[in-house]
N, C-alpha and C positions, 0 to 999 in steps of 0.2 A: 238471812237463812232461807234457804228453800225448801219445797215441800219434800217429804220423806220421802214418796211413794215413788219417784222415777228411780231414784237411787237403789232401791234395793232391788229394782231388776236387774241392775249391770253389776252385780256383787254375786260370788259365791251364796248357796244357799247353805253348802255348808259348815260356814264359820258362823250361821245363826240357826242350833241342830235344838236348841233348847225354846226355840218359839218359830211361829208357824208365819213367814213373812209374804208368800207366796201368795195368798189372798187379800195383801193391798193393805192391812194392818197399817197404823204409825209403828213404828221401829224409833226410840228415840235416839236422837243426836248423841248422846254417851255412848250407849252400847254400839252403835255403831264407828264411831274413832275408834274405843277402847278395843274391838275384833279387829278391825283394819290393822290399827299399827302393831297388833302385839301377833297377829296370824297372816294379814294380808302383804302381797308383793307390793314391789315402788310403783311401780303403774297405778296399783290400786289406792295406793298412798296420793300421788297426780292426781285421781281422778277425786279424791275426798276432799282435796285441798281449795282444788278448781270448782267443785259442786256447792261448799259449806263457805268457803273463805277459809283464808291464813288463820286472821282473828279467832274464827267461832273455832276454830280447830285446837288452837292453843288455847283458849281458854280451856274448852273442855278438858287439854291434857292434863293444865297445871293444876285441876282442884278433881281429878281420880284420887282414890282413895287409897287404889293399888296398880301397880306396873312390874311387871317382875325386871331384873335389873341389866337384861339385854335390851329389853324393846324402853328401857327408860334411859339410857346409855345412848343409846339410837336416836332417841326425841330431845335427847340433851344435845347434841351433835346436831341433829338436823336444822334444828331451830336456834341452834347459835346460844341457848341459852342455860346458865347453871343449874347442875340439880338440886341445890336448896332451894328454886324456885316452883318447883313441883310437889304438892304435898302431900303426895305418896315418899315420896324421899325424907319427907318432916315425919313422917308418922312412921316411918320404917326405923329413924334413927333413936327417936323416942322408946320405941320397943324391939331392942335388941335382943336376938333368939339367942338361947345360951348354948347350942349345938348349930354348927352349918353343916348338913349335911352335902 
C-alpha cells in the first residue's frame, strides 16, 4: 500500500465534505474505497485499483460493514465474486427490515 497523501489530490474533495483532506491529513484506506465505489466514476474506480492494488482493494470491500445494494451488486460483478462473500451482505441478511421502503 501507498502513502495517502498523493491520492487525495486526484480525487473529488467532495465525496470527502465531512473531513477536511486538503491539508495533507491521512485519509484512511476504508473511507476512501467505501466513497470511491459507492460515489465515484470508473476512471476513479482505475485509478484506486492501480494506486492501492486489486488485493488491498477487495480486502477492504469484503469486511465494510455497510454497501447499499447498488454499489454492492456492482463490486459483486466487478470482482467476479459472490455476495455472501462480503460482510455487509452477512449482516444485512442477519437483520432483515420488516418494511422496504
Amino acid at each position: 500500500m501507498k502513502d495517502n497523501g498523493n491520492i487525495s489530490e486526484l480525487l473529488k474533495q467532495s465525496y470527502f465534505w465531512d473531513i477536511d483532506i486538503s491539508q495533507g491529513k491521512t485519509v484512511s484506506t476504508r473511507l476512501i474505497v467505501e466513497r470511491i465505489f459507492t460515489l465515484g466514476t470508473l476512471a476513479e474506480v482505475a485509478l484506486l485499483l492501480k494506486y492501492f492494488g486489486k488485493e488491498e482493494v477487495e480486502k477492504v470491500l469484503f469486511n465494510l460493514n455497510y454497501l447499499d445494494s447498488k454499489t454492492l451488486n456492482f463490486v459483486s460483478k466487478y470482482f467476479g465474486k459472490p455476495k455472501k462473500t462480503f460482510k455487509c451482505y452477512i449482516r444485512k441478511q442477519l437483520m432483515p427490515q420488516l418494511w422496504n421502503y
